[in-house]
C-alpha positions as CSV (number, residue, x, y, z in Angstrom):
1,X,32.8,5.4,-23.6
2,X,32.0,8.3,-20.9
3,X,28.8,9.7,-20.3
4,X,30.0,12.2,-17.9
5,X,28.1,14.7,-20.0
6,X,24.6,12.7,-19.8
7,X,21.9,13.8,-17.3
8,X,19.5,12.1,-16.0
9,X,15.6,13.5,-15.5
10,X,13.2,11.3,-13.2
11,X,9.8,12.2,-13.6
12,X,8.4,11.8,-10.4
13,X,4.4,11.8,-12.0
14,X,1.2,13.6,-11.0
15,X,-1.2,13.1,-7.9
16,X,-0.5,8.8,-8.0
17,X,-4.0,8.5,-7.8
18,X,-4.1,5.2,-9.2
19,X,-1.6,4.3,-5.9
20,X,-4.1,5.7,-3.9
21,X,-4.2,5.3,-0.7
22,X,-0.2,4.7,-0.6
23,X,-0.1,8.5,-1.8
24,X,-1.9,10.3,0.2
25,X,0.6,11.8,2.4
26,X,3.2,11.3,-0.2
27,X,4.8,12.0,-3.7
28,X,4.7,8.6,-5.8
29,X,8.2,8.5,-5.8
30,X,8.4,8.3,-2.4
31,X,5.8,5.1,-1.6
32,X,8.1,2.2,-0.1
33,X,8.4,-1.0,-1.3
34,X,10.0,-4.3,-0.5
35,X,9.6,-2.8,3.5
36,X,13.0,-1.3,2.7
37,X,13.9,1.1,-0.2
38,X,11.8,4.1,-1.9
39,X,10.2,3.7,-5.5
40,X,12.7,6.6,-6.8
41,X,15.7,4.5,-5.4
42,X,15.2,2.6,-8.7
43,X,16.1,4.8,-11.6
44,X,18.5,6.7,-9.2
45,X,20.4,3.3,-8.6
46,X,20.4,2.5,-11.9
47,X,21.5,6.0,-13.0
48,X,24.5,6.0,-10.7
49,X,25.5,2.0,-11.0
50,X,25.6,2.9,-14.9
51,X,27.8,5.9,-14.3
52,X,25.7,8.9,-14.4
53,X,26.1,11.4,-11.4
54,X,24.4,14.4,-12.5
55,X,20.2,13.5,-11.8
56,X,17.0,15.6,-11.2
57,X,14.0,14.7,-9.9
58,X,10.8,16.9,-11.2
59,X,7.8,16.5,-8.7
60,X,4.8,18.8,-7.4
61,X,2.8,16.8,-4.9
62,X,3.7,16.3,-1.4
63,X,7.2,16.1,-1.6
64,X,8.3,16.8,1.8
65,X,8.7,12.7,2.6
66,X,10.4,12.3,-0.9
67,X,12.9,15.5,-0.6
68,X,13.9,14.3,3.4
69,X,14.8,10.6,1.6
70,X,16.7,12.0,-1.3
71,X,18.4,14.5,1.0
72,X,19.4,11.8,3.9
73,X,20.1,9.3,1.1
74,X,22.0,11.2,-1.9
75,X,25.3,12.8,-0.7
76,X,28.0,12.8,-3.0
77,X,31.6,13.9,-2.5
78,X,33.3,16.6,-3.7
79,X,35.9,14.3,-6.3
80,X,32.6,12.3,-7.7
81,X,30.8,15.6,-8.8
82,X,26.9,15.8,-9.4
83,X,24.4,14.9,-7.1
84,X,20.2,14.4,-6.7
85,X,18.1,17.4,-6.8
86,X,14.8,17.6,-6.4
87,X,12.8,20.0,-8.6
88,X,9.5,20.9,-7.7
89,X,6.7,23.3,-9.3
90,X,7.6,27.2,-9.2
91,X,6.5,30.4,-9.8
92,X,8.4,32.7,-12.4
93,X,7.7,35.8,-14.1
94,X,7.2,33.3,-17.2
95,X,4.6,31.3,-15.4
96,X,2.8,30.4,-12.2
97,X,0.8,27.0,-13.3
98,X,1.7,23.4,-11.9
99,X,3.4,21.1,-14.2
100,X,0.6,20.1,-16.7
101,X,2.2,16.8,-18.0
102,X,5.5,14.9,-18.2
103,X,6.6,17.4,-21.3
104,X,5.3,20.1,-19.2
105,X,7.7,19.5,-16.8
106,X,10.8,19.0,-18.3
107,X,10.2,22.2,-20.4
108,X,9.6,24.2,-17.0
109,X,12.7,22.7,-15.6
110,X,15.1,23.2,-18.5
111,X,17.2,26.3,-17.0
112,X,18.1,24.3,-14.2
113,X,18.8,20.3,-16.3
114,X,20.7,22.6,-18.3
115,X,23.1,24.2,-16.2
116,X,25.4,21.3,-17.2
117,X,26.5,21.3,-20.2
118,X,25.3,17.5,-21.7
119,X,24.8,16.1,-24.6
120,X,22.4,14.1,-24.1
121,X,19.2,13.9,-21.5
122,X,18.2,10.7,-20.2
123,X,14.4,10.9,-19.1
124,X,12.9,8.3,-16.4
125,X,9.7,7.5,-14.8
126,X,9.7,7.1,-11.4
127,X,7.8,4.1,-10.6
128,X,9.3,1.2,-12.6
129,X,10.8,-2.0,-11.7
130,X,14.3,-2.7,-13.1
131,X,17.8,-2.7,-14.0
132,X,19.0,-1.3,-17.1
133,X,23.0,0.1,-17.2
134,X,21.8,3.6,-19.5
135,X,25.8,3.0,-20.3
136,X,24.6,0.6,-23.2
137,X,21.5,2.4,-23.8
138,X,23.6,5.6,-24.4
139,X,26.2,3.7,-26.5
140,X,23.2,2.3,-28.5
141,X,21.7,6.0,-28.9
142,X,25.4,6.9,-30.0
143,X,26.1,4.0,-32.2
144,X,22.6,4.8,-34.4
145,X,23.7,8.7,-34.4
146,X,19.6,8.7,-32.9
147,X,18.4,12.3,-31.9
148,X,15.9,10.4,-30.1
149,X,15.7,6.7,-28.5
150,X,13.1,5.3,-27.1
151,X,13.2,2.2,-24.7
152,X,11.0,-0.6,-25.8
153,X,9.2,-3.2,-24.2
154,X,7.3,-6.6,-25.4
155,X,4.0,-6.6,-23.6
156,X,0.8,-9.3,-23.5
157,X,-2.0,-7.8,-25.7
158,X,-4.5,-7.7,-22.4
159,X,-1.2,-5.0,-21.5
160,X,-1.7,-3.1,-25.0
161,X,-4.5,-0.6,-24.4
162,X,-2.8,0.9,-21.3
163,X,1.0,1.9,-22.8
164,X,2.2,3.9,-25.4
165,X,2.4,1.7,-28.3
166,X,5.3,1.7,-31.3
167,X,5.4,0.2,-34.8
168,X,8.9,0.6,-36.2
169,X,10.5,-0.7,-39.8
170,X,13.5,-3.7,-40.3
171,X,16.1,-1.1,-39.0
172,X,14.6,-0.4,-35.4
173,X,13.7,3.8,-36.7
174,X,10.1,4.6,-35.1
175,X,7.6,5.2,-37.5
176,X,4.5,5.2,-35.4
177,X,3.5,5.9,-31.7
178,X,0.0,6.0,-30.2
179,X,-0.6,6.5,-26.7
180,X,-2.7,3.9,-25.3
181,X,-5.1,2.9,-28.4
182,X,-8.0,1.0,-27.2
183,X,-9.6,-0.3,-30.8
184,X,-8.4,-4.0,-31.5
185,X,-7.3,-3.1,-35.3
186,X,-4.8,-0.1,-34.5
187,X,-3.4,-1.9,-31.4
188,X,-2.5,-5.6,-34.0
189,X,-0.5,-2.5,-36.1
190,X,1.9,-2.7,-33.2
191,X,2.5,-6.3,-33.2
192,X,6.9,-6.9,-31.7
193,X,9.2,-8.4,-34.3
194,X,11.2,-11.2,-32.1
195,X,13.5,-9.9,-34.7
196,X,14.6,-6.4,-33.2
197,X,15.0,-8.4,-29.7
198,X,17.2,-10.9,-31.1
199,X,19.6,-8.3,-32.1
200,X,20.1,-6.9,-28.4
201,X,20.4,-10.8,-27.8
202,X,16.9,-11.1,-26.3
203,X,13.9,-13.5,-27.4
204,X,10.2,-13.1,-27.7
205,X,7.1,-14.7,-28.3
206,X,5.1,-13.2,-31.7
207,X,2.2,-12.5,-29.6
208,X,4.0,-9.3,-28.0
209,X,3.1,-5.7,-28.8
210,X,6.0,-3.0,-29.0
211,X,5.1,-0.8,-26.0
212,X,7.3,2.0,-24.7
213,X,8.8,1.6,-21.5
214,X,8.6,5.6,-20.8
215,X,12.7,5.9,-21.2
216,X,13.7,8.2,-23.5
217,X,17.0,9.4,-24.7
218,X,17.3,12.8,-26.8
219,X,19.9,15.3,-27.9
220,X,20.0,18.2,-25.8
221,X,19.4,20.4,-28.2
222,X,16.8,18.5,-29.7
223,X,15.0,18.4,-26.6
224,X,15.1,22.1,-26.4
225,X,13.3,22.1,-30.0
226,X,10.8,19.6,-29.5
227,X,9.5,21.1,-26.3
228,X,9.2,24.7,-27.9
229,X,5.6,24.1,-28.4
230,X,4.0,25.5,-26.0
231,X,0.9,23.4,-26.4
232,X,2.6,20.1,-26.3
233,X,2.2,18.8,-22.7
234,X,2.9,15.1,-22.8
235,X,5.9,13.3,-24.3
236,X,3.6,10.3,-24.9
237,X,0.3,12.0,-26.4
238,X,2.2,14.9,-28.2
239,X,5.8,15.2,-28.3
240,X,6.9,11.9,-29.7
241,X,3.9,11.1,-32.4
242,X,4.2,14.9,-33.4
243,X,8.9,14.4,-33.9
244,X,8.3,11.7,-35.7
245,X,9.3,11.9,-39.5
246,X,11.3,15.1,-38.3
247,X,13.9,13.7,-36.2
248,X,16.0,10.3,-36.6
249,X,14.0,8.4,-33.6
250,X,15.5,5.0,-32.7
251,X,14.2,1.9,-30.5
252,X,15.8,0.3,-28.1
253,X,14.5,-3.1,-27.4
254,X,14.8,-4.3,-23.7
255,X,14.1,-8.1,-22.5
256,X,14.7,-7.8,-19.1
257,X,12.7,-7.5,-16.4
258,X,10.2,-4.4,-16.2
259,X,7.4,-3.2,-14.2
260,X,5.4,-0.5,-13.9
261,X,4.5,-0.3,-10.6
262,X,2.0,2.6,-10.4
263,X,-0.7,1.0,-9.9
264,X,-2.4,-1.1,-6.3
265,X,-2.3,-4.6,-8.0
266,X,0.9,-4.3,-9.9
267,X,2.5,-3.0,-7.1
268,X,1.0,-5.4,-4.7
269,X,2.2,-8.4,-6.9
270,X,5.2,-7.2,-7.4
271,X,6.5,-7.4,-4.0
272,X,5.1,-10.4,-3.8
273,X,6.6,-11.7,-6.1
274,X,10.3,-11.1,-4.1
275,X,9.7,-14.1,-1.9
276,X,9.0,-16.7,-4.6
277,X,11.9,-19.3,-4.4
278,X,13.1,-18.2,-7.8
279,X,11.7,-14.6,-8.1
280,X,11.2,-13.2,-11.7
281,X,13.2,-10.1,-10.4
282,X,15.6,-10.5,-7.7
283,X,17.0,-7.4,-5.3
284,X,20.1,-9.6,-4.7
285,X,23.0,-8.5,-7.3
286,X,26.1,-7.2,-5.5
287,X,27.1,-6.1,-9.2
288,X,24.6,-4.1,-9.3
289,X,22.4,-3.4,-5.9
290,X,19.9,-1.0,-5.4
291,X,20.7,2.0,-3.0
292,X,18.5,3.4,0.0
293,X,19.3,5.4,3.5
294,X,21.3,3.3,5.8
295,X,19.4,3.0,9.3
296,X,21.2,2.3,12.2
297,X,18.6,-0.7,13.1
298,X,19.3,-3.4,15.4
299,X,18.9,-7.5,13.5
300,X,15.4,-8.7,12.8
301,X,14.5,-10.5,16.1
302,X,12.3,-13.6,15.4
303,X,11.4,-15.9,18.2
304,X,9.2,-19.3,18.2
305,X,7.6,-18.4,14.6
306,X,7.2,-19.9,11.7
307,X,8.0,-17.8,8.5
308,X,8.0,-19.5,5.1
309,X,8.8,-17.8,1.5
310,X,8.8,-14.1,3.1
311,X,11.1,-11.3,3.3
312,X,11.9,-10.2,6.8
313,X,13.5,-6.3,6.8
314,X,15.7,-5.1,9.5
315,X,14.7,-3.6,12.7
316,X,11.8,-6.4,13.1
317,X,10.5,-8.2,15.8
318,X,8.6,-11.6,15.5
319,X,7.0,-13.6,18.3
320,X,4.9,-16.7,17.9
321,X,3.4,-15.6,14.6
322,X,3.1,-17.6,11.5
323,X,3.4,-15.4,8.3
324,X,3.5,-16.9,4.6
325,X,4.0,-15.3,0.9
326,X,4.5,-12.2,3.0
327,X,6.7,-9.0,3.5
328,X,7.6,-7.5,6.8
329,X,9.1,-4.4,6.3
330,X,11.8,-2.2,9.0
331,X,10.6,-2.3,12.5
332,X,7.9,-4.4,11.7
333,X,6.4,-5.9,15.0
334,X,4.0,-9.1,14.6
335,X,3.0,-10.5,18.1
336,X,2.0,-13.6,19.4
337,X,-0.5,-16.0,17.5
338,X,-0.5,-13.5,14.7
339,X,-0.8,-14.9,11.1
340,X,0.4,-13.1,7.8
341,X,-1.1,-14.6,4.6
342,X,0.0,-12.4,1.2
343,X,0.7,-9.8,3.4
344,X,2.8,-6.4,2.3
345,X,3.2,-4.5,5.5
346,X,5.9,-1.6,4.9
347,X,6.6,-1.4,8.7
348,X,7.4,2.0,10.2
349,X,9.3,5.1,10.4
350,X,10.0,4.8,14.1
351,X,9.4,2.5,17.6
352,X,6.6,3.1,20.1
353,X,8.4,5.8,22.4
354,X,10.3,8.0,19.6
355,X,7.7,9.6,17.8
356,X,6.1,12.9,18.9
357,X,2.8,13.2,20.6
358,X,1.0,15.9,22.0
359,X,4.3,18.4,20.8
360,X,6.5,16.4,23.1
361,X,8.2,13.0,22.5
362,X,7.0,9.8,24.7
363,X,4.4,7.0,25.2
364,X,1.4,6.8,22.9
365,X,-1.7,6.8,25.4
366,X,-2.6,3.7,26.5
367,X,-5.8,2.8,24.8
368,X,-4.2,3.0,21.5
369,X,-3.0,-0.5,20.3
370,X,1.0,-0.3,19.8
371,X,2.6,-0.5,16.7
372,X,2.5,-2.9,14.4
373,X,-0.1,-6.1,14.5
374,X,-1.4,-7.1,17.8
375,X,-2.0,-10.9,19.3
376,X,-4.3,-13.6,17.5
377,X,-4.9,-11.1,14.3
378,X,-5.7,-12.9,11.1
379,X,-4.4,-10.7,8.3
380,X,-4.7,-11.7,4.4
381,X,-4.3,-10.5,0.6
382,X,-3.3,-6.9,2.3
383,X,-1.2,-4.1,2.3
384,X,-0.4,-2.2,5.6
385,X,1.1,1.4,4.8
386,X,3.9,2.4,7.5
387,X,3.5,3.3,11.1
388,X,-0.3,1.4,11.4
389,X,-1.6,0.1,14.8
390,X,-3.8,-3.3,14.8
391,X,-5.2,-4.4,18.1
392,X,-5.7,-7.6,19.2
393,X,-7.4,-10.4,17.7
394,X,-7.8,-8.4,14.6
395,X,-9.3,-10.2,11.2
396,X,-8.6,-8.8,7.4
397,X,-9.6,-11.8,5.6
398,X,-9.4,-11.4,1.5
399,X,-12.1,-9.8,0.0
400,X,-11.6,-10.8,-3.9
401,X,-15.5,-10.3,-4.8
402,X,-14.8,-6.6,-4.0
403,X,-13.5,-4.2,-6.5
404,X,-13.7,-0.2,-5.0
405,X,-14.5,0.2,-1.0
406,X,-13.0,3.3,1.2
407,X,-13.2,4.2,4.2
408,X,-11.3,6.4,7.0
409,X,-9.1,3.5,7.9
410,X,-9.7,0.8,5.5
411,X,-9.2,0.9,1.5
412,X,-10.2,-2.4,-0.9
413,X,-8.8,-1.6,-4.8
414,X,-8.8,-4.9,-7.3
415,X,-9.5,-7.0,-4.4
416,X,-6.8,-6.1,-2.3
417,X,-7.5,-4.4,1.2
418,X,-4.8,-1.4,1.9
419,X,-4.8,-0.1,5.7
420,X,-3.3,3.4,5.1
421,X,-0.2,5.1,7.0
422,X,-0.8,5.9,10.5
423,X,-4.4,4.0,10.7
424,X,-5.6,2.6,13.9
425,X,-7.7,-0.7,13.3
426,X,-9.0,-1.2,17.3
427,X,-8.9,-4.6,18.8
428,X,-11.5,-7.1,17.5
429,X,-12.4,-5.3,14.0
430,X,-13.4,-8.2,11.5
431,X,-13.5,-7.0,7.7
């Protein structure tokens, strides 16, 4: 089957604030994670492993970080065809307002997603967790002669209130949708049939509710008709409940593994969740890897350490430090007598010495701290955005009691504490 004429839309989402502080200085698209790759090197990965060449990505916010990746990243030749292109908020004579949802934005974007002449358009979010070859998802869309499919996901009921929730009939066609329904009764409407997974070959428990995953699959020239409306910004709040009972919508159940990773905690125990000795969701599948810029970064260089159930990225340097449950990410330094406890540090863009200072390139002045985490520092439950300086004998202990604290240096959200990119924590802070 070829789905050379399927493109692919990533929507790269609004301000991230529920990321906050990771997207400050960044689209969401572009935060890091695993210390090695970019959150929009998943659905491009999986876009291009199943086939599909011809990808957009729609953004608005800061995008300078996530345009130099894509740029520096995304190069295909002249016999492949396609490529990655970023699409960010414009002024035309038709309109000079930002993108006001994830409808919004597709609509604003059509005379450029169309150029190609596709039958159908894949859409994506840009902040999920997984692998899914859209080659079986397209056949499946094909196969049901669907104007619209929608992926689906089992979820726990303390998941329900915050996704887009379906209720479909024997066949898998949609026949409901509600964005995010908080009352108890409307949400036990949505209750998964193990049935529609056992189809695709999956299993599920009964006590799952039918959320979508934010994946949708439509007909290009349905798209163009359900986005007419003007007033309908949001695929999940208005486009889908309002196509339904006009347009043959499908489901597609998956039973992989999926995350949404937008917000601090998920995206916190996600990476975590890399070094356990047999991780839910593994980055090593040669069949299938995940793509990001190749660095030209010397090995990781780890001397009289101890390191247990931790990822270690290249470019590092470890030196009499004892980390645990922990990610260090590319030229991650961690100096002597320094211990990592639940630790996601996303390491940094450069070395001491290459970065610019003052308009010229050189040493950073000497009271600073270096980068990375200084001698005898006791860092837990954290994550350290890229490029951060921690003096010496440093303490971030876990602060689980506390639920919202910010500061100019020093974030805690859901109990974790986040140090944001290019903070200086001076020698001798204890939080």
């Amino acid at each position: 089957m070829s789905i050379d004429n399927v493109v692919a839309i990533i929507l790269g989402g609004g301000r991230g604030t529920r990321l906050l502080p990771l997207t400050l200085e960044r689209a969401k698209p572009a935060v890091s994670f695993a210390g090695k790759y970019r959150l929009i090197d998943i659905p491009i990965s999986n876009s291009i492993n199943s086939g599909i060449n011809r990808i957009f990505v729609l953004t608005q916010f800061m995008s300078a970080s996530l345009n130099r990746h894509v740029m520096q990243t995304y190069q295909f030749d002249m016999f492949r065809g396609g490529g990655v292109v970023i699409l960010a908020a414009e002024q035309t004579l038709q309109g000079a307002d930002w993108f006001q949802g994830t409808a919004d934005a597709v609509r604003a974007t059509l005379r450029h997603t169309m150029y190609y002449q596709s039958e159908q358009m894949l859409i994506l979010s840009g902040d999920h967790l997984y692998r899914m070859n859209y080659a079986d998802l397209i056949r499946f869309h094909r196969q049901n002669k669907a104007e619209i499919t929608i992926c689906v996901y089992p979820v726990a009921l303390a998941e329900a209130p915050n996704m887009g929730l379906l209720r479909v009939d024997a066949w898998g066609m949609v026949e409901e949708f509600v964005e995010k329904p908080k009352d108890p009764a409307v949400i036990e409407r949505f209750r998964a049939s193990p049935r529609l997974f056992e189809s695709q070959g999956g299993a599920i428990s009964q006590d799952r509710y039918l959320a979508s995953m934010g994946i949708y699959v439509f007909e290009s020239k349905v798209l163009v008709k359900v986005l007419a409306d003007q007033t309908k910004n949001d695929f999940g709040r208005e486009v889908i409940p309002s196509a339904i009972g006009h347009y043959r919508i499908v489901a597609y159940p998956f039973s992989g593994y999926w995350k949404d990773l937008g917000t601090i905690d998920t995206f916190f125990e996600a990476n975590l969740a890399l070094v356990h000795p047999e991780p839910p969701f593994s980055l090593y599948s040669p069949r299938w890897p995940f793509y990001t810029r190749n660095r030209a970064l010397p090995p990781s260089r780890i001397v009289q350490s101890r390191i247990v159930d931790s990822l270690v990225v290249e470019g590092s340097s470890i030196t009499g430090a004892h980390i645990v449950n922990s990610i260090v990410g590319m030229r991650g330094v961690v100096r002597q007598g320094s211990c990592l406890d639940h630790v996601v540090m996303l390491g940094a863009d450069f070395y001491d010495g290459e970065e610019a200072v003052g308009g010229s390139f050189g040493e950073m002045p000497k009271e600073l701290p270096p980068l990375g985490i200084g001698r005898g520092c006791l860092i837990e439950r954290a994550i350290i955005d890229k490029n951060v300086r921690i003096g010496d004998g440093v303490i971030i202990r876990a602060k689980p009691e506390v639920s919202d604290f910010q500061s100019d240096t020093i974030w805690v959200k859901d109990g974790i504490t986040i140090i944001p990119k290019g903070s200086i924590i001076p020698s001798g802070t204890r939080w």
